[in-house]
C-alpha positions as CSV (number, residue, x, y, z in Angstrom):
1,X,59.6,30.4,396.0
2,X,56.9,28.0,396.0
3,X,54.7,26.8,399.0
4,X,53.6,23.5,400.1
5,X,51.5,22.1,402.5
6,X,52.6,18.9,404.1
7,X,51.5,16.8,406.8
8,X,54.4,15.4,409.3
9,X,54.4,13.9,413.1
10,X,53.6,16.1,415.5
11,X,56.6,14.7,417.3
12,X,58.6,15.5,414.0
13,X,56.9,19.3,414.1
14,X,57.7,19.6,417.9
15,X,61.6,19.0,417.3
16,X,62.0,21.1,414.1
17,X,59.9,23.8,416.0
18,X,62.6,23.7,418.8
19,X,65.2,23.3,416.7
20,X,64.3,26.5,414.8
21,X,63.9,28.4,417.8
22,X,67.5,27.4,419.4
23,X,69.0,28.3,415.7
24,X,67.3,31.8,415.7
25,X,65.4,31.0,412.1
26,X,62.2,30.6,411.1
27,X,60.9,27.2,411.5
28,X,60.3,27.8,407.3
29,X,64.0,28.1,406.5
30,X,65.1,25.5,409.0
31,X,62.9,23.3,406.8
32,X,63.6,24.1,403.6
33,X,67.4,23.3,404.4
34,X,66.9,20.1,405.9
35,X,65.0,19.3,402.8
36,X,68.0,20.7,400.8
37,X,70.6,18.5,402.8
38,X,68.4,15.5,402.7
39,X,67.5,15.6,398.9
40,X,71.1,16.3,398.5
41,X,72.9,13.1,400.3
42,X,69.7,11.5,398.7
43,X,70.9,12.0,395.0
44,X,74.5,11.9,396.0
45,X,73.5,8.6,396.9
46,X,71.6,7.4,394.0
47,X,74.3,8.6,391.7
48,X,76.5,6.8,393.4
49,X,74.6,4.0,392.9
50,X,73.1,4.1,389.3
51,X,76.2,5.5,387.7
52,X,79.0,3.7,389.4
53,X,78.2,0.3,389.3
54,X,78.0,-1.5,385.8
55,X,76.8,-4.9,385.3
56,X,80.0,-7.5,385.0
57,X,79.1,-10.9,383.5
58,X,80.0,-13.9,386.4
59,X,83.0,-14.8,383.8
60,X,84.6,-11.0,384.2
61,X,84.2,-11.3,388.1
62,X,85.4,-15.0,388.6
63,X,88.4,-13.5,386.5
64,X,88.9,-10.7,388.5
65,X,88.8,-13.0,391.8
66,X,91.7,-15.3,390.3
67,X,93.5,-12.4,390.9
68,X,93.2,-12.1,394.7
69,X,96.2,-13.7,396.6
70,X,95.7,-16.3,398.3
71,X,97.4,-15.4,401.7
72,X,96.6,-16.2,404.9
73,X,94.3,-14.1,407.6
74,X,96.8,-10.8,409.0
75,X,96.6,-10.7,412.8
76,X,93.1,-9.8,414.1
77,X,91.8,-10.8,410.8
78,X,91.2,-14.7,412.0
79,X,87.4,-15.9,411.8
80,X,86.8,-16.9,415.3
């Protein structure tokens, strides 16, 4: 394990404290998995991201629109 020392809101420090305390963990493990679930939905997200989308020329995209029908608004659908 490795320690750090960080600097956060007091406000921040307060609710994690509190948090901690009505979880019955240390206020050390309660942050260290908020830090795991945060990183994780972080890099879920940038993979998501950076290896999903590819660049598409604005000839492959206008060809791919030319496919859409053109039907009219379903019900509820109507721009107001």
């Amino acid at each position: 394990m490795t320690n750090i020392q960080v600097e956060i809101p007091d406000s921040l420090y307060r609710s994690a404290r509190e948090m901690a305390e009505r979880e019955g963990v240390p206020l050390e493990q309660l942050c260290s998995l908020a830090l795991a679930q945060a990183l994780g939905a972080w890099i879920s997200q940038s993979n998501i991201v950076h290896k999903g989308a590819k660049p598409v020329s604005r000839e492959d995209f206008l060809a791919v629109m030319k496919k859409v029908p053109h039907n009219p608004p379903g019900p509820g659908d109507e721009i107001l």
